[in-house]
C-alpha positions, -999 to +999 in steps of 0.1 A: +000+000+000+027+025+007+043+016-025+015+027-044+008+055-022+041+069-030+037+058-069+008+082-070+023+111-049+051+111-073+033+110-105+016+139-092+040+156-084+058+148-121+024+160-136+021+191-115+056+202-125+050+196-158+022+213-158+042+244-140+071+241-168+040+245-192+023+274-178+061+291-175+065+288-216+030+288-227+018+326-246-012+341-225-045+332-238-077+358-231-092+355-201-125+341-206-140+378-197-126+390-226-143+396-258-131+389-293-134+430-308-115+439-272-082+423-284-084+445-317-089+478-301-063+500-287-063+510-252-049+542-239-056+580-247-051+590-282-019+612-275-003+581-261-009+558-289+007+584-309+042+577-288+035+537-287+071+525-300+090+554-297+118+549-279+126+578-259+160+588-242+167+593-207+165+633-216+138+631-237+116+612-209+130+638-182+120+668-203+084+653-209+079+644-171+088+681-163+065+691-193+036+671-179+042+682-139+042+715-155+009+714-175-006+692-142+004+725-119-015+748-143-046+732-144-080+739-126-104+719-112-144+721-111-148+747-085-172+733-053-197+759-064-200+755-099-207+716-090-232+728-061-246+751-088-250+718-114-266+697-081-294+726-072-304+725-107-310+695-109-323+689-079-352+723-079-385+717-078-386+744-114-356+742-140-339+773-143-329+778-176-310+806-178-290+798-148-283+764-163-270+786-197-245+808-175-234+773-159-227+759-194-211+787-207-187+789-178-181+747-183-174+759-224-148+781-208-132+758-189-128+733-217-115+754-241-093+763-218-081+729-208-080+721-245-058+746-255-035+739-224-032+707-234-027+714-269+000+731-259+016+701-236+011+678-269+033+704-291+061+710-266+065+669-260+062+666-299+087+693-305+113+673-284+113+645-307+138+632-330+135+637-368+133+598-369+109+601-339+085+625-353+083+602-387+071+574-362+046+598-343+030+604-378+032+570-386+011+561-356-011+587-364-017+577-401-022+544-384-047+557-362-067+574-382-077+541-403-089+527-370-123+520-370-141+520-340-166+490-331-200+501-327-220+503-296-239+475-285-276+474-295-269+497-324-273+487-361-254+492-390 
């Protein structure tokens, strides 16, 4: 009996490592969460797809993390009473129209505002590239461009 108790142990052991050796070499497959049309779309904002493969130099990633903790430093948040302002509109017995047009219009503001800030952060990072860098940042971009994105669910074609 202990001879085949210690047959089996082995074996399993032999399989287990086996197994382990297997797992060690084998590529990742999707997780069973994942969906098919997930695996073909890019993740990531757009501006850092446009630097996916560059390779960057020590400098070059130095100067951009200053760029960014710059452009972080400068922006502005939602102030508490423009977001108590959105919450009592929608919360009022009566919609108030032209307090909820001043509230948009100061929101327009503020976006343009952060769009041209970080327009800005996008050309100075751009600016430190390479010649041969800048060909692949267009590249990406060419690349990205033909990227189709999948449709919402419950929507047809």
């Amino acid at each position: 009996m202990r001879k085949v108790t210690s047959l089996l142990l082995a074996s399993s052991l032999v399989m287990g490592s086996a197994s382990l050796v297997y797992a060690e070499t084998a590529p990742l497959s999707a997780t069973p969460t994942e969906h098919s049309h997930m695996q073909k779309r890019p993740h990531g904002a757009p501006e850092m797809m446009l630097m996916k493969g560059i390779v960057l130099t020590d400098a070059q990633k130095q100067q951009i993390h200053t760029i960014l903790e710059q452009a972080r430093q400068n922006m502005t948040p939602p102030s508490k009473a423009d977001r108590q302002a959105a919450f009592d509109l929608i919360t009022a017995e009566k919609f108030d129209s032209a307090k909820a047009q001043t509230l948009a219009e100061n929101h327009a503001t503020l976006d343009k505002q952060r769009m041209l800030s970080r327009l800005e952060t996008d050309n100075k990072i751009y600016n430190l590239l390479t010649a041969d860098q800048k060909k692949q940042y267009q590249a990406n971009y060419e690349k990205m461009k033909t990227f189709k994105q999948p449709a919402p669910e419950g929507e047809s074609k």
